[in-house]
N, C-alpha and C positions, 0 to 999 in steps of 0.2 A: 257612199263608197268608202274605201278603207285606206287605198291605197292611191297617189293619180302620181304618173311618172309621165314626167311632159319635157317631150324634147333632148333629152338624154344624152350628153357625149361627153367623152373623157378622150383627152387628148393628152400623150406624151411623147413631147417635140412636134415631127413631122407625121407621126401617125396614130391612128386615129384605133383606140382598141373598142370604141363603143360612138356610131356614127345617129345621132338627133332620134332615140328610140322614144315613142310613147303608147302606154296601156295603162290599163286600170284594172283593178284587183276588189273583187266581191268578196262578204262576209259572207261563211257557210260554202265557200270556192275552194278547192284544191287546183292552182295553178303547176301543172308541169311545166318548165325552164329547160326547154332540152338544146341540145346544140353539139357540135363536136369540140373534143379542146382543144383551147383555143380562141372559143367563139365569142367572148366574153359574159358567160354568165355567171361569173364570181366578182368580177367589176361591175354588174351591173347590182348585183345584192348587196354590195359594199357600201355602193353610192345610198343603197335602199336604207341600211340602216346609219348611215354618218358614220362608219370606217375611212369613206373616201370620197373627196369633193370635186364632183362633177365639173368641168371647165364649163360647160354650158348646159344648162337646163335646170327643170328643180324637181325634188319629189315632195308630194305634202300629202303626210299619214295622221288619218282621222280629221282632215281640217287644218294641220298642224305644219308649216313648213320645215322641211329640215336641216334647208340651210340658216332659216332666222333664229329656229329656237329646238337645237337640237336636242335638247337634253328631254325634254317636256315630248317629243315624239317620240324618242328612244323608251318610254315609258312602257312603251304598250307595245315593243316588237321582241319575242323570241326568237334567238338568231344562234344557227350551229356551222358555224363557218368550214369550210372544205378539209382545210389544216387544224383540225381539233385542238386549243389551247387547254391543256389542265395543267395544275398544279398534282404531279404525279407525286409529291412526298407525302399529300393530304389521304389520309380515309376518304372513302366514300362520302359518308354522310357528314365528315367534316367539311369536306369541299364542300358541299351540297347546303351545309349551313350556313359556308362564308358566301356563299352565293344569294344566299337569299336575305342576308344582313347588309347586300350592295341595293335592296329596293326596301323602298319603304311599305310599311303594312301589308309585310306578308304574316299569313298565321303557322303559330306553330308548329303546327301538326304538319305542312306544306311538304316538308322534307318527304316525309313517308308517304305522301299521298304519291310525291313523283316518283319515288323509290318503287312503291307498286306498281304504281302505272306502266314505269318503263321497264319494269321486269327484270329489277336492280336487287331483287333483296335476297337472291343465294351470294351474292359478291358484295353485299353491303358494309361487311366489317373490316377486305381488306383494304391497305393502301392502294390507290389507283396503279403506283406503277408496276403492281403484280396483275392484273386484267389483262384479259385479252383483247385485241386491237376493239373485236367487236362492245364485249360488254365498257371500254372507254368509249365509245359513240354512244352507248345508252347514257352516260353519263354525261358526255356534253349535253345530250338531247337532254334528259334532265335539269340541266341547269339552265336548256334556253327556256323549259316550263316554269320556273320556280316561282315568276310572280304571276303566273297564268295570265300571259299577254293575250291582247286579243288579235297579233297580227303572227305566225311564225314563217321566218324564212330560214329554212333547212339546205344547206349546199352538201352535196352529194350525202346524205345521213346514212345512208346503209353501205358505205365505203368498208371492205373489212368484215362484212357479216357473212355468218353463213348459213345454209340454206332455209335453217329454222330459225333463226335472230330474223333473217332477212323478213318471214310472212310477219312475224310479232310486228315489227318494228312497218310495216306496212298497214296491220291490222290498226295499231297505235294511231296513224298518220292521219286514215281515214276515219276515224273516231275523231280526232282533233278538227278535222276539216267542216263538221256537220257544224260545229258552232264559230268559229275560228277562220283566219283570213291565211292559208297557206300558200303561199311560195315554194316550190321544192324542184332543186337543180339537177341533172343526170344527164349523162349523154347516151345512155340505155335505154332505148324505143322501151321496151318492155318496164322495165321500173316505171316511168311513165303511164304507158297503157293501166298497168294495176289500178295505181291509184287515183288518178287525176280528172276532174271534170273538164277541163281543158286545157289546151296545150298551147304553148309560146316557142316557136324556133328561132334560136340564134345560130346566125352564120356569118362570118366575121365581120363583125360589129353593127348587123342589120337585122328587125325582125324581118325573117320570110312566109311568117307562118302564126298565124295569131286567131285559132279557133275552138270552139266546142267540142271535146271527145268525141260527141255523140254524131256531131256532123261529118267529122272525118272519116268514123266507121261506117264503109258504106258495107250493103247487103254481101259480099262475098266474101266469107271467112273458113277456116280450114279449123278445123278439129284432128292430132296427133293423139292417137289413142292406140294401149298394148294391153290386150286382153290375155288372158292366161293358154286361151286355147284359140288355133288358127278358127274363122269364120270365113262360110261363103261367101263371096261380092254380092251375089245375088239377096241374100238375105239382109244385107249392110242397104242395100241399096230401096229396100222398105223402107229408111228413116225418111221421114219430111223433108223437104227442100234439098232434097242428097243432090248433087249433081255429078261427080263422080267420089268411087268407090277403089283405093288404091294400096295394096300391100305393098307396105315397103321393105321387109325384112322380116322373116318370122314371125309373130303374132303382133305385130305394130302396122295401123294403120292407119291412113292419110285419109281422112274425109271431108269434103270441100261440097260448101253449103252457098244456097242464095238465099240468106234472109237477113234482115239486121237482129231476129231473134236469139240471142245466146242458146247456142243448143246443146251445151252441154247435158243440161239437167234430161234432154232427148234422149241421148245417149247415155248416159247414167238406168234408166229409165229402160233400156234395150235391153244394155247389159242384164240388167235382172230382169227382167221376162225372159231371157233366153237361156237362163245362170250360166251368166258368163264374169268374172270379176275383172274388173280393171284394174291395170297394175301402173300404166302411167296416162296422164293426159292433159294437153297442151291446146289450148289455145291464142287462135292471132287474124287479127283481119291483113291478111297479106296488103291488101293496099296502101294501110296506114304507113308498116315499113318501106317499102318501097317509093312512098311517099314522102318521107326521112330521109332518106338515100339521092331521091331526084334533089332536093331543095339544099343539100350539104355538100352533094359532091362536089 
């Protein structure tokens, strides 16, 4: 394992922001950290990487304790904390070099590779504090890459993006996650959903919720789709697993399925047999939020 947090609590005075939590964290895992603010999931990444020393418990990454030898665990964790620190008088690639001059045996070339990677290099020449909120998060996220850890914990990373940083910077996430031990915090069911193999709920200072995506998505999910041109129910109601068939407004419709099959590619798939084009479409296993909502409220 990569990661083992045993026992978990952070106490300041009489109360208690994060109450004896423990889990473990797989290589090749995208862990979702979700929770409402508040819940403590920025105390709990703190503790993760030696920002801040747990009153009771411990964490030990790769084998490595954090409280006995932090510096030697800190090795191997990329971390983009909630409140993004840069030095904004820096260049781009000048931060990005002083950053990788703070670890030893990174290669040269590293800078440009994160600079591509994170889809840094129309904004590469100016100073950081001319960026926009979004492109400064790719730039943190950059420099938690810069000595290609093998653990990244990311608190809330798409804070500030907008709707096309937001897919990159997701596409990014999940590319990282197929080799990589990610952590990534949100209190956004949906950010969540996107990317994550499994999910972790924090509610104040307690897991209530510590499972597999794929167990939480049970078979009923709705498909929000707006075709160009109105269509009969009758004809919608052909798809496979349809169980109802509902217009909601003008060429937008609510389709609500029983399968755990994703059906979009179904309906992608309609749409052109009937030439019909799709102009938006959403998907969500209603349960899973609902199932956020019951364990937060």
């Amino acid at each position: 394992m990569s990661v083992e947090v045993n026992q978990l609590t952070k106490e300041y005075g009489q109360q208690a922001a994060l109450n004896a939590i423990s889990f473990q964290l797989q290589k090749g895992e995208i862990t979702g950290f979700l929770g409402p603010n508040g819940a403590g999931k920025s105390t709990t990444m703190k503790m993760l990487t030696g920002a801040l020393t747990p009153t009771k418990g411990f964490v030990v990454i790769n084998g490595i304790d954090m409280l006995k030898n932090p510096i030697e665990a800190q090795k191997t964790i990329g971390y983009l904390p909630e409140h993004n620190p840069l030095y904004t008088e820096m260049y781009v690639r000048e931060y990005l070099r002083f950053m990788a001059g703070l670890y030893p045996k990174v290669p040269a070339d590293r800078v440009e590779e994160v600079i591509a990677l994170t889809g840094l290099m129309p904004e590469s020449n100016k100073k950081i504090e001319a960026l926009s909120k979004g492109y400064r998060q790719r730039v943190g996220l950059a420099s938690a890459l810069i000595h290609n850890p093998e653990i990244l914990i990311l608190d809330e990373p798409t804070t500030g993006l907008d709707p096309n940083q937001l897919v990159e910077i997701r596409h990014i996430i999940k590319e990282l996650g197929k080799s990589k031990t990610v952590l990534l915090s949100s209190h956004i069911m949906q950010e969540i959903q996107a990317v994550a193999d499994r999910v972790i709920v924090l509610h104040k200072g307690n897991i209530v919720l510590d499972k597999k995506m794929s167990d939480l998505q049970g078979k009923e999910q709705i498909i929000e789709v707006a075709f160009d041109f109105r269509v009969e129910e009758r004809l919608l109601r052909t798809l496979p697993h349809i169980v109802s068939a509902t217009n909601v407004f003008d060429f937008l419709y609510q389709l609500q399925f029983s399968t755990s099959e994703d059906m979009r590619p179904v309906v992608f798939d309609f749409a052109n047999a009937n030439g019909l084009k799709i102009l938006q479409i959403n998907h969500k296993h209603k349960d899973l939020e609902e199932l956020f909502a019951e364990l937060t409220r």
